[in-house]
C-alpha positions as CSV (number, residue, x, y, z in Angstrom):
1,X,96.9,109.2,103.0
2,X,98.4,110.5,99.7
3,X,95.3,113.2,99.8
4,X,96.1,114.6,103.4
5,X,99.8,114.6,102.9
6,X,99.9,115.1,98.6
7,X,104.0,115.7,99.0
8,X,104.7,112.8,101.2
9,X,106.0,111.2,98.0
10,X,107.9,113.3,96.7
11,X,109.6,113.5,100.1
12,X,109.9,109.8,99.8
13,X,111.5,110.3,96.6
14,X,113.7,112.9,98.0
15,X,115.1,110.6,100.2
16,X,115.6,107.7,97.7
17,X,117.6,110.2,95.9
18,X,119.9,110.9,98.9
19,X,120.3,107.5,99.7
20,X,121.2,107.1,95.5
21,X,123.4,110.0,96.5
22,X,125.5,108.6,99.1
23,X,125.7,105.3,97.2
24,X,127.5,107.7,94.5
25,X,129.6,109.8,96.8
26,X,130.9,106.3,98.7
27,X,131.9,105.3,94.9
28,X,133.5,108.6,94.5
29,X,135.5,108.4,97.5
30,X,136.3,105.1,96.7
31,X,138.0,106.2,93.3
32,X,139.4,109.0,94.4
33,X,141.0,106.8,97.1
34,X,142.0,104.4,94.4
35,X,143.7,107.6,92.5
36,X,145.4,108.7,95.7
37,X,147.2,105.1,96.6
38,X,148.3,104.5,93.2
39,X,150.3,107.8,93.2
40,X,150.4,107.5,89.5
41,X,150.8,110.9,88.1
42,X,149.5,109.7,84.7
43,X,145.6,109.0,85.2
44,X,143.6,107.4,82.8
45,X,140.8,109.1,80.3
46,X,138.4,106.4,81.7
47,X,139.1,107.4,85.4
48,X,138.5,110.9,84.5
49,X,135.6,110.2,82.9
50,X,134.4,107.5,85.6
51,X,135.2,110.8,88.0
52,X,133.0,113.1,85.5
53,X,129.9,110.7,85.2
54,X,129.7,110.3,89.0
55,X,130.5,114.1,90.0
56,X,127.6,115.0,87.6
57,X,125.3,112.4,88.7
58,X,125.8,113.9,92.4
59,X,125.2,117.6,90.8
60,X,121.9,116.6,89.2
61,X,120.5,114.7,92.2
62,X,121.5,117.2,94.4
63,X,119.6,119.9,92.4
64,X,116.6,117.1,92.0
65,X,116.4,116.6,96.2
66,X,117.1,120.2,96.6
67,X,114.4,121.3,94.3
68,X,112.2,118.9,96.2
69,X,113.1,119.9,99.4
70,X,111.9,123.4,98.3
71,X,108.4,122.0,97.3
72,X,108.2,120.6,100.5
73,X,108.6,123.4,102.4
74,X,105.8,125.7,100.2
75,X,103.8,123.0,100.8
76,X,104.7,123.0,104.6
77,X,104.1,127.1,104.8
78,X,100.7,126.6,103.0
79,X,99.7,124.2,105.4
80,X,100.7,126.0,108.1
81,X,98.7,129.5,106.5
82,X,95.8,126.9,106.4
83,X,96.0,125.4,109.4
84,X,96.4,129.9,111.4
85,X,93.1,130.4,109.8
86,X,91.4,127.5,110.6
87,X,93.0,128.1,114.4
88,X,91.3,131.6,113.5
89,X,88.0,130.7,112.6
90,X,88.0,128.1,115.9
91,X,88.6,131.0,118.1
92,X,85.9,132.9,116.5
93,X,83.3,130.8,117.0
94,X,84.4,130.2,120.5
95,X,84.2,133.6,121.3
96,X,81.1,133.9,119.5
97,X,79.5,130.8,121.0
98,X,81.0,132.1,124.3
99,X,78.3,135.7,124.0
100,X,75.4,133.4,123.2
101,X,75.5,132.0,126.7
102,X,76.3,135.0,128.1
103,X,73.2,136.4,126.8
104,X,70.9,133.4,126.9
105,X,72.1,133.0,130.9
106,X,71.6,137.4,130.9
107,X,67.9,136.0,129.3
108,X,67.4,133.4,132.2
109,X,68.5,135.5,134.9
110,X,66.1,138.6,133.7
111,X,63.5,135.7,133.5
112,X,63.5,134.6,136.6
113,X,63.8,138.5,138.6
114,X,60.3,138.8,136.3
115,X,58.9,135.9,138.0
116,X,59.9,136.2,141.2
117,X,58.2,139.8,141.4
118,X,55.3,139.0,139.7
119,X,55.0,136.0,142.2
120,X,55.8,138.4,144.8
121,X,53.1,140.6,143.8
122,X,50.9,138.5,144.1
123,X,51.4,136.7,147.0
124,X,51.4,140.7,149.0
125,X,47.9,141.2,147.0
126,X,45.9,138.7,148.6
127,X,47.1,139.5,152.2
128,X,46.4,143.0,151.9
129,X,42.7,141.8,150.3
130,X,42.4,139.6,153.5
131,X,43.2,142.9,155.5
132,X,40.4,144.7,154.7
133,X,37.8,141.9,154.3
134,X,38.8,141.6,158.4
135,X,38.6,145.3,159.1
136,X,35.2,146.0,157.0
137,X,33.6,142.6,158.9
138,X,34.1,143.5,162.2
């Protein structure tokens, strides 16, 4: 599978990251909740800096999933270039296949008008050989 589909794991990855993601913004809005109920102007150093680690673990995965995202979709455009000339080359060779009977049936039906004259031919020869054999006899 991995060789058909070479991204599919760093999709997977991309959406491990967004589930790591939510797990960070849920803890986010639970401390900002926190912050809000106590109503505490005077906020600690640690909740600031429990604040800071988790706003710029969001940043970097964000930029991680959005970065793979990105590779994703090149991949998905190349594959899609691949796959209009391969629809290309298939309607090529259709159209191409598509003249050889045309001409091979052109070949088969010139064929046949050949025989069925020369048969014709000679199926009026000997009757007109019979015709005089009966004239100059009698």
């Amino acid at each position: 599978m991995a060789d058909r589909a070479p991204r599919l794991a760093a999709l997977d990855d991309a959406f491990n990251r967004l589930g790591e993601l939510s797990a960070d913004a849920t803890q986010l809005r639970g401390t900002l909740r926190a912050l809000v109920a106590g109503q505490n102007n005077d906020v600690t150093a640690e909740t600031v800096a429990t604040l800071n680690r988790l706003t710029q673990r969001i940043d970097t995965r964000l930029g991680e999933v959005q970065n793979n995202v990105h590779g994703v979709q090149a991949d998905i455009a190349a594959l899609q270039a691949r796959l209009n000339t391969r629809k290309s080359r298939l309607l090529f060779l259709f159209n191409l296949l598509a003249l050889l009977c045309t001409l091979m049936l052109a070949w088969i039906l010139y064929t046949q008008v050949v025989v069925i004259q020369h048969h014709w031919a000679r199926m009026r020869r000997p009757a007109a050989n019979r015709r005089t054999a009966d004239t100059s006899c009698g």
